[in-house]
C-alpha positions, 0 to 999 in steps of 0.5 A: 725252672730246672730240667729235672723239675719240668720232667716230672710235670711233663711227664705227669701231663703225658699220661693224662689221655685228652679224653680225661683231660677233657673230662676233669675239665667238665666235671661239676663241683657237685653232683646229687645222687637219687634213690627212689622208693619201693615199686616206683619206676626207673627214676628218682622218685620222690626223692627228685623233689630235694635232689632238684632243690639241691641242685638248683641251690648250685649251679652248673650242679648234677643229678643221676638216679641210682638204678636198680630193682626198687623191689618188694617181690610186686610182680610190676618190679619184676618179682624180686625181693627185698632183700635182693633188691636193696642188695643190688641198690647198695652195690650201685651205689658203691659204684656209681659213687666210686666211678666218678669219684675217680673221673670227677675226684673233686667234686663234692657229692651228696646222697638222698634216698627215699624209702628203700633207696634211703635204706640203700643209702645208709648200707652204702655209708653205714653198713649192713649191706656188704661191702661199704664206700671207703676211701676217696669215694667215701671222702667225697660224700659231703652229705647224706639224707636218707628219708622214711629208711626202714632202717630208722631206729630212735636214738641214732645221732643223725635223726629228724622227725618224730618217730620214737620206734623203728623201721621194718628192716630197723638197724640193731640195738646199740647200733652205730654207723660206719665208716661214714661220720655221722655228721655228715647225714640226717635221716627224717621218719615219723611217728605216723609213717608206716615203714620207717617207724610203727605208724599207720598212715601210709601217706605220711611216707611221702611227705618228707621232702614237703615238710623237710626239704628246706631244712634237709637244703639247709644242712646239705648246703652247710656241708657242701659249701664248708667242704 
């Protein structure tokens, strides 16, 4: 190899501190991403039932729980709104997905949220929420599932389940997700629940991860092992 080939690369290794190096080196091919559901405390929630699916499918896989309020304005989440409260789980997303896409740019990640943490989910890759994940922290989202979102809203490309109405917070009519592909999520609602459709059974709103979880497994692993 010539000198003026070698440099570049020696110079490339140079920069590179011990520490990154060491971290690229332990960095997971996949790593989950869990958000819970309205009033449950700091955790995955039920959402740990599919993200322990998934990275039990893969191993040497890891998880992290997105924190943030979880709120509805219940004075046991500390009283913040809604609203508020899906604006700040939307932000953690972006960036907890953002910085390890920078330390770990090769590891393919996936996203499951349930309830509100589905909603902060979907405005982290679709919308409607601020700001969005873009660029190489959007590319490495290899699969999305949100479940019971309050977003739901029939018609959408990426629906499972059997609600034919919409959430409380439903996206608008005609409504299309972006940046991200909507090949790349499935979202499960239905007809009885509550939250993401017009329903009246509270329970069936957390049963998603028993009645879908092998075949939300069985889409994640199509996406992660084509990636």
């Amino acid at each position: 190899m010539k000198v003026a080939a070698v440099l570049p690369l020696l110079a490339g290794l140079a920069s590179s501190s011990p520490v990154e190096l060491e971290e690229r080196q332990s960095c997971p091919k996949v790593h989950v991403y869990g958000a819970r559901e309205t009033t449950v405390p700091q955790g995955y929630g039920t959402s740990k039932g599919l993200v322990d699916m998934v990275v039990q499918a893969y191993p040497g896989a890891t998880s992290e729980a997105i924190v943030y309020p979880a709120c509805g304005g219940q004075s046991n989440c500390g009283g913040v709104s809604y609203e508020n409260s899906a604006s700040q789980g939307t932000q953690a997303v972006l960036k907890a997905v953002t910085d390890f896409n920078k330390k770990c740019p090769d590891t393919k990640i996936v996203l499951i949220g349930y309830s509100q943490g589905g909603q902060i989910m979907d405005n982290s890759l679709c919308g409607g929420g601020g700001a969005t994940l873009a660029g190489a922290a959007l590319a490495s989202v290899k699969a999305a599932i949100f479940m019971g979102d309050p977003h739901n809203v029939v018609g959408l490309p990426y629906n499972v389940g059997t609600c034919k109405a919409k959430g409380f917070a439903a996206r608008p009519s005609g409504y299309q997700c972006s940046p991200a592909s909507p090949s790349i999520i499935q979202s499960y609602c239905d007809s009885t629940d509550p939250y993401c459709c017009n329903g009246n059974d509270a329970n069936s709103h957390q049963q998603y991860v028993n009645k879908y979880g092998n075949q939300a497994l069985a889409f994640i692993k199509k996406l992660v092992d084509a990636a």
